[in-house]
N, C-alpha and C positions, 0 to 999 in steps of 0.2 A: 504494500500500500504506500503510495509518493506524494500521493495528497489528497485534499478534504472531502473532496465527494466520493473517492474510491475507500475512505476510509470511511465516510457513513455508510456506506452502502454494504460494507465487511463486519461493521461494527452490530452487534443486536440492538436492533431498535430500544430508544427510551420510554417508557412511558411515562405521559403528563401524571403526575402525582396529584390529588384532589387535598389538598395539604387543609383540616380543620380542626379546628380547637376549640372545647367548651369555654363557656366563662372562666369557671372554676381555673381550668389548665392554663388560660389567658395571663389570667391574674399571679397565678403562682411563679409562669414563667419569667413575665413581664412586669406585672402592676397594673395600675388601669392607666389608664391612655386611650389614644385614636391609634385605631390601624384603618391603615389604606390600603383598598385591594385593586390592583386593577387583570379584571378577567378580560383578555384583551388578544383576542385568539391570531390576527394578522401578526402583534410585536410578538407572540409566542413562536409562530414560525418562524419569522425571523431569529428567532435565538435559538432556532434548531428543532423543533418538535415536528412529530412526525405522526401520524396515523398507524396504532401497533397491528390492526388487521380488525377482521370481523370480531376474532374473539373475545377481542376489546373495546369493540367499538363504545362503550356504554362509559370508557374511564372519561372522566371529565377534563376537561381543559386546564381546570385549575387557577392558581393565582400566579397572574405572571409575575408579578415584582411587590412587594409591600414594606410598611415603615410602619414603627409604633413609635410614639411621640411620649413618656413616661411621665407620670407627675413629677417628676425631679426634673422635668424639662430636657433629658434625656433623650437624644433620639437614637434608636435602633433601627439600624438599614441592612435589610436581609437581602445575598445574590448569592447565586447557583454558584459566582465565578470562582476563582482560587487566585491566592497571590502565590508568586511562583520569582518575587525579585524586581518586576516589572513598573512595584509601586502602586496597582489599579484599588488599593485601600484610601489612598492619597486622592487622587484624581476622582472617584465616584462619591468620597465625603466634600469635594470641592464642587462635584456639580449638583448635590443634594441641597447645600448649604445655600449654592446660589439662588437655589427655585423656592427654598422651604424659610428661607431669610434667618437662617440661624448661622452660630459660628462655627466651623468646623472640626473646633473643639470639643465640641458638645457633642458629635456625631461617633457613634461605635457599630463601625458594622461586620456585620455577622457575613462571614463567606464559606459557601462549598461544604454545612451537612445539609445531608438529605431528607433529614426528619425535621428540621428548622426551616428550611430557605426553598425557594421556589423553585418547580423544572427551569434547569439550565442545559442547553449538548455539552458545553464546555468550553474552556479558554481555551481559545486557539484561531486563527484567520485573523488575527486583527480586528477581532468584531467589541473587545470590552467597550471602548468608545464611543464608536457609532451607534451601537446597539444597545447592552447596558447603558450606557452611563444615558441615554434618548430616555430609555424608560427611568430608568430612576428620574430624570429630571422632571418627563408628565406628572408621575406620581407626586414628586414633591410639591410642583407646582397646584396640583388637585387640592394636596392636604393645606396647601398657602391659603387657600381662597375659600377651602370648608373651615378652618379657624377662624376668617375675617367674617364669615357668616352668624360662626357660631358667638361672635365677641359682639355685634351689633347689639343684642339684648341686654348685657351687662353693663358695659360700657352708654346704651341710651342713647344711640346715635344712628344714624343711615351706614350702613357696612360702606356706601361709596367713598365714608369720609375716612376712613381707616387705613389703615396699613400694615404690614407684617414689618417687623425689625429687631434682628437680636436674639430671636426664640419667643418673642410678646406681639400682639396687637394693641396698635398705640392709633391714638386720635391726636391726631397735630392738631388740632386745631384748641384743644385745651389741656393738654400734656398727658391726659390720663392713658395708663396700657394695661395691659392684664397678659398674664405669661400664659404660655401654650399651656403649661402643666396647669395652672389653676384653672384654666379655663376650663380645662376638660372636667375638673372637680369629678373623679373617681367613673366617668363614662367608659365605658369601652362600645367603639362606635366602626359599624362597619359600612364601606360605603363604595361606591365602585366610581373611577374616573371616569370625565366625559372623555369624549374621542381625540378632542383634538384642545387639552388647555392652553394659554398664556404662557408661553417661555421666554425667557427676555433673550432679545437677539446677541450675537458675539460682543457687540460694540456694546453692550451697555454691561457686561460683567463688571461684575464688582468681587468675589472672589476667586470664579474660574476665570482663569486665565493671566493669573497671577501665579508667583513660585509660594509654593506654601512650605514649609519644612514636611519632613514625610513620616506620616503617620506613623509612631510606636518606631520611632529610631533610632532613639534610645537605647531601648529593649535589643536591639539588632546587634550594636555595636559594645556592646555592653557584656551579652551574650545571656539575658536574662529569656529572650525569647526559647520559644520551644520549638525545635521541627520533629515529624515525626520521631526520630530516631529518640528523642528526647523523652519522649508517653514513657509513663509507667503505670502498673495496674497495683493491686494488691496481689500477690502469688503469681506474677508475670514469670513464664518459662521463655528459654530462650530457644527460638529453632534455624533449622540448618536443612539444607536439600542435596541431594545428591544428584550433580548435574553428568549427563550423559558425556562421554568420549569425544563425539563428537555432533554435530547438528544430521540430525535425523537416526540418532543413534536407538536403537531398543536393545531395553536389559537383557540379555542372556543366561545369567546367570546370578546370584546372589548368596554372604554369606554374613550375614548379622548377627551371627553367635557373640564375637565380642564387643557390638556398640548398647546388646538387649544385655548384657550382665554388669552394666556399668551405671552403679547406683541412681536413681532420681529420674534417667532417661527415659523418655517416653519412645516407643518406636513405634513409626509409620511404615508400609509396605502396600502401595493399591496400583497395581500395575504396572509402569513403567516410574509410579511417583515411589521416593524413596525418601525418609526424611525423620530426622531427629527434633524431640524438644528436651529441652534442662534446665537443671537449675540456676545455672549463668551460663554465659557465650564460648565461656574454656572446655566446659564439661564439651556443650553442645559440638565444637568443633573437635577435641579428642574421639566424641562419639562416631560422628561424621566420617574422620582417617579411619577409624575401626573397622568400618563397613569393607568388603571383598567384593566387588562388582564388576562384572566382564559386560562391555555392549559390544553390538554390531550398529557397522554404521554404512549406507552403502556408498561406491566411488562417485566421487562428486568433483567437481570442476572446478580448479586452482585458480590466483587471482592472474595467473599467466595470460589464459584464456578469457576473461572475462568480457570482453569486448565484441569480440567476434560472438560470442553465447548470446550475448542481449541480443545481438543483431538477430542471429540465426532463429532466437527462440520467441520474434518479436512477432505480433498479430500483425493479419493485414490491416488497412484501414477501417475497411467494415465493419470489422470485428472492432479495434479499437472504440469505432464510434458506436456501436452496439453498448459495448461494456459504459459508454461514458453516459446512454440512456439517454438520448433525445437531442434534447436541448443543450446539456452538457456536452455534447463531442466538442471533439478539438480538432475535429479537422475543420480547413477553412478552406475555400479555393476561390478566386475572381480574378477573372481576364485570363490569361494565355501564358504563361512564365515561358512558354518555349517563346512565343512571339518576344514578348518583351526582351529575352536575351540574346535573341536576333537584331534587334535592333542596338543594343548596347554596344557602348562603344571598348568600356572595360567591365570585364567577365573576371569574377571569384569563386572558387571551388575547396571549402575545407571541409575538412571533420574535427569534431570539439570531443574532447572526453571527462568525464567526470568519475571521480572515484567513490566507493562507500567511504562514510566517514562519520565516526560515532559522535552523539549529543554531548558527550562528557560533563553531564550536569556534576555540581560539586557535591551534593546529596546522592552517594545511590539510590534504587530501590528500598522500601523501607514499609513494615506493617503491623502495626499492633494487631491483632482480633481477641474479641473477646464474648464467648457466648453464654448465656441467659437464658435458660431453656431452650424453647425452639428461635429464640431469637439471637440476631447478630449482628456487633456492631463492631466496627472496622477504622484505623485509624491510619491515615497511609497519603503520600505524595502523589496527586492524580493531577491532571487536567481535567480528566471528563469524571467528575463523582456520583453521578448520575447513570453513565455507563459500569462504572465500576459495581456498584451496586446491583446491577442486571448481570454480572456475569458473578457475582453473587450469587443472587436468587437461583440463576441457573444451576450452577454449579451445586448448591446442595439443594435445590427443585425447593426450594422457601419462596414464600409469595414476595411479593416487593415491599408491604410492611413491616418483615418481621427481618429485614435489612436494613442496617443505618450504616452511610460513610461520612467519617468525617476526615476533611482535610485539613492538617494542618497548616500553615505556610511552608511552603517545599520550595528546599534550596533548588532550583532553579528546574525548567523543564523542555524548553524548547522545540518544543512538539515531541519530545521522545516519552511520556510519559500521560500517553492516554490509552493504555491498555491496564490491567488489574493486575498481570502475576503475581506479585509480593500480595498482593490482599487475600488472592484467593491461598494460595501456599502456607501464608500464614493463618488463615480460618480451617483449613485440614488439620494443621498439627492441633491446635486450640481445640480442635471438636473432641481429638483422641486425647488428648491429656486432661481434657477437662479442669483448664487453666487457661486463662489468658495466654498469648505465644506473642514476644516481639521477634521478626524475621528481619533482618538487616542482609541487602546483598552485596557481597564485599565487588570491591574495586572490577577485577576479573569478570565476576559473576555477570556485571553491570559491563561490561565490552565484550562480551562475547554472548549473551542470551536475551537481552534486550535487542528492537530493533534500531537500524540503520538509516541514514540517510539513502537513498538509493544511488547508487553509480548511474552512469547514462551515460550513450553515443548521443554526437549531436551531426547531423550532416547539413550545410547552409550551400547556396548555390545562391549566386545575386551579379546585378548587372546595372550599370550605371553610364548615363550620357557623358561626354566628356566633359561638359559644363557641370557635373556633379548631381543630375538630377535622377534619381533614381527608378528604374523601370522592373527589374523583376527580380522576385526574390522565393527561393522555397528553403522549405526547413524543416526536417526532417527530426524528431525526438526520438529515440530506443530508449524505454524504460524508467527515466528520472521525472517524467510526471509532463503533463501541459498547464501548471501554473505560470503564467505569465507569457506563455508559448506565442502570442498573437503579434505580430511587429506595429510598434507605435510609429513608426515612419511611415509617410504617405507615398507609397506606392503601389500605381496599379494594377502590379498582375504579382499575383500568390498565390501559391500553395504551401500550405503550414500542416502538418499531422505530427500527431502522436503515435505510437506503438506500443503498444504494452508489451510486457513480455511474461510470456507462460508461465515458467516457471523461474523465477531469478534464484541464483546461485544460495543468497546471505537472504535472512531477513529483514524486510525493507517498510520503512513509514513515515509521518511525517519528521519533517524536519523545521527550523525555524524558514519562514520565507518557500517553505516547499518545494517546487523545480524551480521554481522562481531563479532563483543564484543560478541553476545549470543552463536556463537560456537565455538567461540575462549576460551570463561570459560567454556563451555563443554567439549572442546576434551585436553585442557589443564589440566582441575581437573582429568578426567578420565585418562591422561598418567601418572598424579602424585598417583592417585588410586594404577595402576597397579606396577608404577614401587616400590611400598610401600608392593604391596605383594610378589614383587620379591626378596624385601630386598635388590636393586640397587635402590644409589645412582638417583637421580628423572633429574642432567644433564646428568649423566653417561648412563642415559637408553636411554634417547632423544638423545643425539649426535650418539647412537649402532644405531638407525635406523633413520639417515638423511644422506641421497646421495647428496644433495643440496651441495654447498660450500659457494653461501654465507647467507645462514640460519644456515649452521655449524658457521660460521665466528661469526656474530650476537651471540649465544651462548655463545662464548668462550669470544668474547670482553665484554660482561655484566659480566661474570661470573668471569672474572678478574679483571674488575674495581670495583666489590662487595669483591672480596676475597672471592669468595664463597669456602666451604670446610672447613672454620673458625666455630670454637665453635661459639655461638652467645653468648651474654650478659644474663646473669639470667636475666626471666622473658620475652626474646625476644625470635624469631624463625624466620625463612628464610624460602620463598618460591620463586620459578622459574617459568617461563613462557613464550611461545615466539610462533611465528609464520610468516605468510606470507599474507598479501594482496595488488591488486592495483599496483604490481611490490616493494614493499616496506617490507625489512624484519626487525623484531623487536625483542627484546628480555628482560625481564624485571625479575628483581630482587625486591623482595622488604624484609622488616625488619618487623616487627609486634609486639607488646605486646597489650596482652591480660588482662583487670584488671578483677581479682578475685573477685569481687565483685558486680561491674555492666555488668560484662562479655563484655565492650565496648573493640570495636578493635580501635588500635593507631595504624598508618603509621608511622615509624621511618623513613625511608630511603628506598631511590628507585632507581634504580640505572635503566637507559634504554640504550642500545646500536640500532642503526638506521640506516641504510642501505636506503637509495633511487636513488642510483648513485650518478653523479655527483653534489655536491652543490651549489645552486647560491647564496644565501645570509647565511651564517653559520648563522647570529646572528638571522636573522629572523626563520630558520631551529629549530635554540634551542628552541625558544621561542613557535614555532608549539608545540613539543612534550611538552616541558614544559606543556602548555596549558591544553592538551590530556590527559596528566597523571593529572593533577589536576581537570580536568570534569569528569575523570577515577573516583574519589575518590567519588564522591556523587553517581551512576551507580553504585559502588561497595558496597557501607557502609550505604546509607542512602535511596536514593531516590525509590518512591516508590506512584506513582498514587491509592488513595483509591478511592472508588466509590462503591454508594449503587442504584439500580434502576434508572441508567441513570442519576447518580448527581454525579460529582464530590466531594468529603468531604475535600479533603486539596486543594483548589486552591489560595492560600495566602503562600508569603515566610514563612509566623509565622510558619505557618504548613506543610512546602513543606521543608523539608531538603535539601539543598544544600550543597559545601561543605564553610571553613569558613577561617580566617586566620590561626587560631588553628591548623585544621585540616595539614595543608601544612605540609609534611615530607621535610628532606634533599631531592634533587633531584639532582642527574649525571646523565647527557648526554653521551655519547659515542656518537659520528660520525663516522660513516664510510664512509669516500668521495672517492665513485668509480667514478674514473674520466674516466675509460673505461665502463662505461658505459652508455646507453640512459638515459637522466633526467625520475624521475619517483616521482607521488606525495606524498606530509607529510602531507596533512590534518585531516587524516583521522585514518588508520592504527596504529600510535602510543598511540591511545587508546586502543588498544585491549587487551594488554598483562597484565595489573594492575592487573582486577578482580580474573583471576585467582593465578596469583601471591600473591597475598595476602591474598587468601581462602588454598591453599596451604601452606602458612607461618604459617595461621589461626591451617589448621590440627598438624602441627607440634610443635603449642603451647601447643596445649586443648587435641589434641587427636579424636576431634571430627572434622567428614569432612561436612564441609559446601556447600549442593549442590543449594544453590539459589541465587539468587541477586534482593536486597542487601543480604549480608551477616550477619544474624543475628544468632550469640553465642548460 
């Protein structure tokens, strides 16, 4: 799976939860207060829900998004989403505060369980932004205007003369306010949004869109916070898995005599699952060497091969566009690309390659479970905890209530962490010990049995007038996904396809940015190819064929704040790069030397200009990209999944290049805060434009064009 729609459509459907609670339970959980619900079935789709079949056709919709407001003036803001490092605790109390007129202090919200918080798919696509943080703001703005209603009677006044400010409704016109809490005076009021409330546009924010310090940072730096790995239960066992030889390996053989006589241990044995729990993590892993286990695994295709396999094992079109379902395909075709490259005056012909290359979150894998009868509940690093819960229920056939996941804040996930294993792994061992079980997957565990970014061939063919104007272009994907696959340049004749491939070698999923990065350094190296044999200038070619304005805009602002068009320094060279996904335009400079000797590539400076619309938190906004362009640098320069016969060979940092303090070039930001227009996500997108940027600086040093990633001299 390479990206979002091949993984919903892999994933077992979520179902919309009918999430209610008596007074009684209200109260205990909360206090009294308002809650606001908004049942709101078009923003539900949009945040991913889906239709589970006839059998369910009766589950209800649900509550998309809600707030309780507490007599202590306290507001509690519940989302499906997870913080995972990204900050989105920060930015969704900043746009709550703006619509609900409170201060962002006053705000605690609750993210990612499933018994608390509303159906969410999960974080991922760049959607907290535009999506959540949309609904949060309706709803705040709802409860803004049902407080200003409810204070007209107390207060003795027309509600037109009122106003929200602070957490109170206040009458300017003779100083009297009444705070949200007293207002409420022990109601608990349930009430449903209109369709389309009151938001105040970009230009008039008064807390989004300002830098706010970031919620509970403290706690972070401090090290008071908790991540998963951190839960403790009362009689928490520790457990351990016995992973197979190699990938698609089955047990053959088994000998657990000495891990079952080694006091406290619990042993597990149910088919090819094999697995210990203990009293602590020492016992657990003594227990674990103890085990005698022979697998078979069968001959499988080395990372020699790997190129030629995607190719050979890739679907036709049809089929691709079968699998993408309809609407989704990714194949594109208009006008004639033979035509168009008949008339071209210069003609380009490459192949791009892309390698696997592991998520390396700082967090492995990580699970508390802990069961309660028929019941269980789950504490563990997800993106999708809504999904994790379903391969829950499945896995031990429990209905979906008698499942809770909760997610802690998880160090970091970058789309590699929307699948359950540690949850489910760890609710096996907990069933049979009849104990809580914490399952931690060590370093290893976490590069070699988790999935992959996907490797991917890329083939480009394009053809351009000699005035630079651009006439045809095809492009061809194996395997690494059709995120971002479409060319933002305007020209007439295309053909664009994707190819899936049958069976890929390694286990493949999402990744941050998705194929995005893999044809973003394709069709990026290839416009810098072309516009090299037109002997134009590589911005001067790119800005002749973009109609966009603000992808032109993105351009121009990087290429100013670089000075691009500057001799560079003996020994340096500059290369360009930019594009479009997710609603988000980018555009990236970067600086390079090359040394003579070990032919190793140096990042000097990087310079990115960012476009997402309107901004709600700048300082958290910098620090997205920042992030992207430094995860950019290992995808570009280093990293790089080996593998011989279904074995991982670098699954250890010693051996897994990532990038390092060294590595860090200068880094500028550019913002571009479009305040007209709809918020749009930064998670994602601002990693695209590095790689080829810097494979293009790469050509202009050496002379030699770099068509693979990493980038190797």
């Amino acid at each position: 799976m390479s990206f979002d729609s091949e993984l919903l459509q892999q994933t077992p459907d979520s179902a919309q939860r009918n999430f209610t609670l008596n007074r009684r339970e209200w109260l205990k959980l909360f206090g009294a207060g308002l809650l606001v619900c908004a049942v709101d079935a078009p923003a539900l789709q949009e945040s991913g829900a889906r239709s589970r079949g006839s059998e369910e056709e009766n589950v209800s919709r649900g509550i998309a998004s809600w707030i309780h407001i507490g007599s202590d003036n306290r507001v509690t803001v519940f989302t499906g989403k997870a913080e995972m490092g990204q900050n989105i605790r920060t930015s969704l109390s900043q746009q709550v505060a703006e619509e609900l007129h409170v201060p962002v202090d006053s705000i605690a919200m609750v993210m990612a369980d499933t018994d608390l918080c509303p159906f969410d798919m999960g974080t991922f696509g760049s959607r907290t932004t535009p999506q959540m943080g949309t609904e949060l703001r309706n709803i705040a703005a709802a409860a803004r205007e049902m407080l200003i209603d409810m204070a007209a009677g107390p207060l003795g006044t027309n509600r037109s003369q009122l106003i929200a400010v602070d957490g109170a409704v206040v009458s300017p016109s003779d100083h009297r306010s009444v705070r949200f809490g007293d207002l409420l005076n022990g109601q608990q009021l349930v009430k449903l949004i209109p369709d389309d409330p009151a938001l105040a546009p970009a230009e008039q924010w008064v807390v989004a869109g300002k830098p706010v310090p970031k919620v509970d940072g403290r706690d972070f730096v401090t090290g008071k916070h908790q991540y998963t790995s951190d839960i403790a239960r009362l009689d928490m066992m520790y457990g351990k898995v016995l992973r197979p030889s190699a990938f698609q390996g089955v047990l053959s053989s088994l000998d657990s005599a000495a891990a079952e006589h080694i006091p406290g241990v619990t042993f597990v044995h149910d088919g090819d699952f094999v697995g210990v729990a203990a009293p602590d993590s020492n016992t657990a892993r003594h227990a674990l060497n103890a085990i005698k286990a022979e697998w078979k695994a069968p001959e499988q295709i080395s990372e020699k091969d790997l190129y030629d396999y995607l190719r050979k094992q890739s679907s036709t079109p049809a089929q691709a566009a079968k699998a993408e379902r309809g609407e989704r395909s990714s194949a594109h075709e208009k006008g004639s690309v033979e035509n168009g490259m008949a008339s071209s005056d210069k003609k380009i012909e490459a192949t791009y390659t892309v390698a696997y290359i592991q998520h390396a979150p700082l967090e492995p894998r990580a699970a508390v479970a802990e069961w309660r009868g028929d019941k269980l509940t789950v504490w563990t690093g997800t993106q999708r905890p809504f999904a994790v819960r379903d391969e829950l229920a499945q896995a031990f056939h429990l209905p979906l209530t008698n499942v809770r996941v909760v997610v802690p804040d998880t160090g970091s996930g970058y789309g590699g962490k929307h699948t359950g294993e540690a949850a489910v792994e760890a609710a096996r061992l907990a069933k049979a010990a009849k104990k809580p079980v914490k399952l931690q997957w060590t370093r290893e565990e976490e590069f070699t049995w988790a999935y992959f970014r996907p490797a991917g061939v890329i083939d480009v063919r394009a053809g351009a007038r000699s005035d630079g104007t651009l006439l045809a272009w095809e492009f061809h994907n194996y395997n690494s996904g059709p995120a971002a696959i479409n060319t933002f340049y305007t020209i007439p004749n295309q053909k664009i396809e994707f190819h899936t491939t049958s069976s890929p070698p390694l286990r493949q999923g999402s990744y941050r940015g998705l194929a995005a990065t893999a044809n973003h350094f394709a069709r990026e190296s290839a416009m810098d190819e072309l516009a090299h044999a037109l002997g134009i200038d590589p911005l001067e070619f790119r800005l002749k064929n973009i109609d966009d304005a603000r992808l032109r805009a993105v351009f121009e602002a990087a290429a100013r704040r670089f000075d691009w068009g500057k001799r560079p320094t003996a020994g340096h060279a500059f290369g360009i790069a930019g594009g479009f996904e997710k609603g988000g335009y980018v555009a990236t400079c970067a600086e390079v030397s090359v040394d003579p000797n070990s032919r190793g590539v140096s990042i000097a400076r990087v310079v990115e200009a960012w476009d997402c619309g309107p901004v709600v938190n700048p300082n958290g906004l910098r620090n997205q990209i920042e992030g992207a362009i430094v995860q950019a640098i290992g995808g570009s320069l280093f990293e790089d999944v080996h593998f011989d016969q279904g074995r991982v060979l670098n699954p250890h940092f010693s051996s897994y290049r990532v990038p390092r303090f060294r590595d860090v070039p200068k880094i500028e930001v550019e913002i571009i805060d479009r305040k007209d227009q709809k918020p749009f996500g930064a998670g994602e997108t601002p990693i695209v434009g590095l790689a080829p940027a810097v494979a293009n600086a790469v050509f202009n040093a050496t002379g030699k064009r770099i068509r693979s990633m990493p980038l190797t001299v």
